[in-house]
N, C-alpha and C positions, 0 to 999 in steps of 0.2 A: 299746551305747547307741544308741536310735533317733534317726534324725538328724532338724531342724528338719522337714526335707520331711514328712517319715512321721507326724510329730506332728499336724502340718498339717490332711493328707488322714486322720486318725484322729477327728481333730473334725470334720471336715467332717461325716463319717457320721458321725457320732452326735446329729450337728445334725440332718441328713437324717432320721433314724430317730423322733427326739423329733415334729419337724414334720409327717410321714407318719400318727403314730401314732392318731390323731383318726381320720382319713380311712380305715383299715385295721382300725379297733376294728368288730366284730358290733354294726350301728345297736340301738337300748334302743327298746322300745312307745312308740307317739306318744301324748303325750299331751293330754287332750281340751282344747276350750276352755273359760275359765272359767265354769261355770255350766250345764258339757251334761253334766257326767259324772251319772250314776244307780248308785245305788249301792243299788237297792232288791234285796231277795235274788229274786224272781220277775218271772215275767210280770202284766200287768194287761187284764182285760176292759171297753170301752167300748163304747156307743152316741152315734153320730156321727151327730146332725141336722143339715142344711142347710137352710134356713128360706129363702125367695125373698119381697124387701119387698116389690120390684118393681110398683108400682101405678099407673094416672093419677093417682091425690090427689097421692100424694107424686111424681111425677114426671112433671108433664103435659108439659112440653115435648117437642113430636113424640114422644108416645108411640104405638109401633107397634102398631097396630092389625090391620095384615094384610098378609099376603106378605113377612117371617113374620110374625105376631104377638109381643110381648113372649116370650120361654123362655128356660127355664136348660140349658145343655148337660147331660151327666152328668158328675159330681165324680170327678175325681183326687186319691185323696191316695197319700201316699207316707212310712210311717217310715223313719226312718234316723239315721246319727249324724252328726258335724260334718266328716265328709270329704265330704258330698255335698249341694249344692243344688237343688233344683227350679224355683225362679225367685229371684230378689234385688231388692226395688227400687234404682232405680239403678246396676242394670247391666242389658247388653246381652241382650235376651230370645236364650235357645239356637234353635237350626233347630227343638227338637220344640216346645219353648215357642210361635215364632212360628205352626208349623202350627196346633196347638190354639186359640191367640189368634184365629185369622186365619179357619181351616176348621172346627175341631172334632177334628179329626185325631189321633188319638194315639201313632198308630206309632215315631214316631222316639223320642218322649218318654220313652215306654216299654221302646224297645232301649236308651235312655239308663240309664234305672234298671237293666233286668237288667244289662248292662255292671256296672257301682257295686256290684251285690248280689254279684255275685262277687270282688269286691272285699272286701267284705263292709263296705261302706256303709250299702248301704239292705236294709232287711228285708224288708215285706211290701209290696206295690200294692195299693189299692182303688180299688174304682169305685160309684157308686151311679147309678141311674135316670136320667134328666133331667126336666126337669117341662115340662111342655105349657104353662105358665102362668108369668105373671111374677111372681105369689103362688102358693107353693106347697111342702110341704117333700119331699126323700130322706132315706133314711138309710141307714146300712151299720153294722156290727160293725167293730171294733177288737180285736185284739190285738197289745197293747205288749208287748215286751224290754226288760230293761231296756240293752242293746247298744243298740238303736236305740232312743231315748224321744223323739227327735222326728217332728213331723209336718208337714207342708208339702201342701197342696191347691193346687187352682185348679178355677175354673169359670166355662167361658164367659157372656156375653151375648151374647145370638139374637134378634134380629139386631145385628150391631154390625162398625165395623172392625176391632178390635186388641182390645179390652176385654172384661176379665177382673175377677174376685174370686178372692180367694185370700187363704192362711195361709202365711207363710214360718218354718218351725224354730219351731215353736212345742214348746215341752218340756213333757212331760206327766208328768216326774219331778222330785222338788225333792229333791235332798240324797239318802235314804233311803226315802221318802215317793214313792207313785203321787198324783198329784190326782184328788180325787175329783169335780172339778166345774171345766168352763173355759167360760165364753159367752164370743163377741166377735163385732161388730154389723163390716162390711166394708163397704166402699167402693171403688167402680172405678177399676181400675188400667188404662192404655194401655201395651200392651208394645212402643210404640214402633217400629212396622214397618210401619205403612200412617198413611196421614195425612190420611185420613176423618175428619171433623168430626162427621158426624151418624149415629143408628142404622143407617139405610138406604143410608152415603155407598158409593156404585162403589168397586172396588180402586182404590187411589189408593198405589203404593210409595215407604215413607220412604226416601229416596237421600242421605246417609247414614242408615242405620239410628240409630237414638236408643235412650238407656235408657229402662225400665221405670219409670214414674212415675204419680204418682197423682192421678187429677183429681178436680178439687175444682169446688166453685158459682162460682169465678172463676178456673180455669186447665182446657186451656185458655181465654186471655179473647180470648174472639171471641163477638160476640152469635150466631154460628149453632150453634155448639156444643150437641148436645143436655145437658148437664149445664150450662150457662150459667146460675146464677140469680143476678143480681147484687146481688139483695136478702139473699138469706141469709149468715153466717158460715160455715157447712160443710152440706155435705149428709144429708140424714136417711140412715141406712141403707139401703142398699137389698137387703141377706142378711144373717144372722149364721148362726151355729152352735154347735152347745151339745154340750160331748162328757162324757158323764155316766160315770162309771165301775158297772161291773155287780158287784153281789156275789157271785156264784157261781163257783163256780171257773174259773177259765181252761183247765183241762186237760179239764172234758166239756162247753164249747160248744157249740153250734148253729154251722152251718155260717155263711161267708158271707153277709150279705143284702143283698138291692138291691130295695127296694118304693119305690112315693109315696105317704106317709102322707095320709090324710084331706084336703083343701083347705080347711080349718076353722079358720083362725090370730083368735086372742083377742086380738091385741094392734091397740092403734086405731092407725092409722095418721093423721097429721098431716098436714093438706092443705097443699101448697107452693104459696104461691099466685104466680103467674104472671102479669106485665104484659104488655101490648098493646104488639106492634110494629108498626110501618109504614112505609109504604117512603119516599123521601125523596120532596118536593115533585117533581112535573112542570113540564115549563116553560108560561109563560104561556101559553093562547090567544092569538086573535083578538082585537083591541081592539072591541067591536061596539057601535054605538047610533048615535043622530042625533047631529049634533054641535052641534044648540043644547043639548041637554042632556049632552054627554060619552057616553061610553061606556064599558064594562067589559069585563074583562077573569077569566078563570078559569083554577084551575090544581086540579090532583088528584092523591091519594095512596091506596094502598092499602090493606089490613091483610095483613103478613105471620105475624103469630101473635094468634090470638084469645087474649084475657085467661081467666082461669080461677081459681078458690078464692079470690075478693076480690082479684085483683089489679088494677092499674091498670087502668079503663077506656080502650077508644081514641078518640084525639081526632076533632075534626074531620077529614072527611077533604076537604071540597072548599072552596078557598078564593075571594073574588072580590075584587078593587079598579077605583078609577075609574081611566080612562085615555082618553087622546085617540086616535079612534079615525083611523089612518092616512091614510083615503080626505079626513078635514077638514084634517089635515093639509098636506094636499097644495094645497088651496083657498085656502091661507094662504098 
């Protein structure tokens, strides 16, 4: 007969064993997040435009005219599946993120993805053209897995601090189903690492760094701000992208491509119209005149942003009133 003690340390371990057993089982395949699995039985062929709105009508405030002029970098995208992101709003731009953000850069970004791809996160890299022009479109080829069905971009603005467009996880499989058709119109994003207000502002470093967030016609709200229009609700676009799926087989494509299509875009763009600023009053002059009749006095202001597409005209800029001029003053 085993005594109390023996029994004791017999359940110990067996408790030991139960408890362990979780922790010692061969981990089971991760499974996806809801809404990313693809469950289509092939690959899918697309063509991937980036379309640049980028115009003076629709975005006259300090638009860059020269040294550089308005450009879109070349496009990054990146398939892959939900173990791996390429940017996030609202969180911390990564080192290759800020390079690109910041320089155009893509080195670290891209040892980022191959890293992930052996992982077997991310599937293919693309890149297309840049455009010389702030209207203007690229394109590239697509080939979707259905292992990796999303897609994730970015592309700079030339010239600019921090600011980017881009697609984060965007899915180009529903259920069983490839989509045959995705538009969406973007809008600029600051990835939070230089804290330049305007296109041409100096490096200027976010100490602390900030998350990735997306500026709007009143954030940030600072009248210097190139994106500042305090008259609109949101900003018109200023890129979209349209990924069209191809009917021909996937398995004897065309290689690759990176061209700039035509500079020839159909869609009218919507002039932003833009108020007149100026700078605050200056102080008085000289009180000056005879002093049987009084004297005047002047003050002046400047124009910091000329008006444009019906916007507010600027005011006066030079003001005067009466005043007793010092020298009668003193006679008194």
């Amino acid at each position: 007969m085993m005594s109390s003690e023996h029994l004791t340390s017999a359940w110990l371990l067996q408790l030991l064993v139960v408890l362990l057993k979780p922790c010692l089982a061969p981990a089971g395949p991760v499974k996806p997040l809801n809404g990313t699995e693809c469950r289509a039985k092939g690959p899918a062929s697309y063509i991937l435009v980036f379309t640049g709105h980028w115009s003076p009508q629709a975005f006259p405030k300090q638009y860059p005219l020269l040294r550089p002029p308005a450009q879109w970098s070349k496009l990054i995208a990146v398939s892959h599946n939900h173990h791996f992101r390429l940017w996030e709003e609202g969180a911390p731009a990564s080192v290759g993120v800020q390079n690109f953000a910041e320089l155009g850069v893509t080195v670290e970004m891209m040892k980022v993805a191959k890293e992930a791809r052996k992982r077997r996160a991310v599937g293919t890299m693309y890149r297309t053209a840049g455009i010389p022009n702030g209207i203007g479109h690229s394109s590239t080829e697509l080939l979707m897995q259905p292992r990796y069905s999303l897609l994730s971009l970015m592309v700079k603005m030339i010239p600019s601090p921090d600011w980017f467009v881009g697609v984060d996880s965007i899915n180009l499989c529903e259920g069983s189903q490839w989509k045959q058709e995705v538009t969406l119109d973007l809008q600029p994003y600051d990835a939070g690492t230089d804290s330049g207000f305007t296109f041409s502002s100096p490096n200027f470093l976010t100490s602390p760094q900030e998350k990735i967030t997306r500026i709007t016609s009143q954030m940030p709200n600072h009248p210097a701000n190139s994106f500042y229009y305090p008259r609109l609700e949101k900003l018109p676009p200023i890129a979209s992208i349209k990924i069209t799926r191809q009917s021909r087989s996937p398995h004897h494509q065309t290689p690759m491509s990176n061209h700039i299509l035509p500079n020839a875009i159909s869609q009218h763009f919507s002039a932003t119209p833009l108020d007149c600023e100026v700078s605050f009053w200056s102080s008085w002059g000289l009180c000056l005149g005879p002093c049987s009749r009084g004297g005047v006095r002047h003050r002046t202001r400047y124009i910091l942003l000329r008006p444009a597409n019906a916007g507010t005209p600027c005011p006066e800029l030079e003001e005067q009133a009466e005043c007793m001029p010092h020298s009668c003053m003193r006679l008194q």
